[in-house]
C-alpha positions as CSV (number, residue, x, y, z in Angstrom):
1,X,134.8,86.7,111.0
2,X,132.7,87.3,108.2
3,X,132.3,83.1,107.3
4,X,131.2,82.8,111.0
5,X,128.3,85.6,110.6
6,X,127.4,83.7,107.5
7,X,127.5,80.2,108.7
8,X,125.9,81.3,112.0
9,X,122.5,83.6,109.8
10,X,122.9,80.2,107.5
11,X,122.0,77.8,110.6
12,X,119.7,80.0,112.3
13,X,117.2,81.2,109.3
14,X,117.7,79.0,106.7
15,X,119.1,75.4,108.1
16,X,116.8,75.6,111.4
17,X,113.5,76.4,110.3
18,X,111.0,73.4,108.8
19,X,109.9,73.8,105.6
20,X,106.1,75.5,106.3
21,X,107.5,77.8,108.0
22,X,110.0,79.0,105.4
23,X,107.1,78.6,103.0
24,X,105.3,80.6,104.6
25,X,108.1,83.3,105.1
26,X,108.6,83.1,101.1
27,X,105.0,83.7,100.2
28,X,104.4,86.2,102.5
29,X,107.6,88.3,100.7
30,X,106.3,87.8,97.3
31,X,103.0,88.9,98.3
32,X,104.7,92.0,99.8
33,X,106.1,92.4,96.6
34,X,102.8,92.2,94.5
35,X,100.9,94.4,96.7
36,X,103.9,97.2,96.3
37,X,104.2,96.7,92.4
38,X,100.6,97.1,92.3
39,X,100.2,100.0,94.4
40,X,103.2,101.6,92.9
41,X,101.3,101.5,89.2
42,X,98.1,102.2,90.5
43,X,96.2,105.2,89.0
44,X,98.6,106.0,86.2
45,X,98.5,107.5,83.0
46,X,99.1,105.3,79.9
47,X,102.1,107.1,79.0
48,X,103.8,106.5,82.1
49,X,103.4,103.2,83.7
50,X,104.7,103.8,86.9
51,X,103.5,106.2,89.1
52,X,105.8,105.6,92.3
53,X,109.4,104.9,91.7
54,X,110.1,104.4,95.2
55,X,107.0,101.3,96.0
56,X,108.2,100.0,92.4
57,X,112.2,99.7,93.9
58,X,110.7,98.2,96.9
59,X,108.7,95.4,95.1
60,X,112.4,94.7,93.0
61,X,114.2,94.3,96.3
62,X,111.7,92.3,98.1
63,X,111.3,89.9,94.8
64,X,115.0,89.6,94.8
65,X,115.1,88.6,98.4
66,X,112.1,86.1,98.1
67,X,113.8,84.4,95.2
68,X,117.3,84.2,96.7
69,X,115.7,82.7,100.0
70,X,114.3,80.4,97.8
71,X,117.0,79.3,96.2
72,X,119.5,78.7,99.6
């Protein structure tokens, strides 16, 4: 069950779509990423570098994502 779901997500988001679009789909993750890991040091002292832990999580997960799309 679980190999059909993945072969099946595989075909449809990865496999299927041409290559600008995917581009485009990878670029506009990492730049979702930047914009959260900046906003989530913006205005912070020098002691501590980041000011919200929860935008700084956010930027991990999404650079994670955009780099194992990526790679697949």
């Amino acid at each position: 069950m679980w190999a059909a779901m993945w072969n099946n997500f595989y075909n449809t988001c990865v496999r299927g779509i041409s290559p600008v679009t995917r581009g485009m789909i990878i670029f506009c993750i990492f730049i979702g990423a930047l914009v959260c890991f900046v906003y989530s040091v913006k205005g912070s002292k020098k002691e501590k570098m980041i000011k919200n832990w929860f935008l700084f999580i956010v930027a991990i997960v999404l650079a994670g994502i955009g780099i194992f799309y990526s790679v697949i």
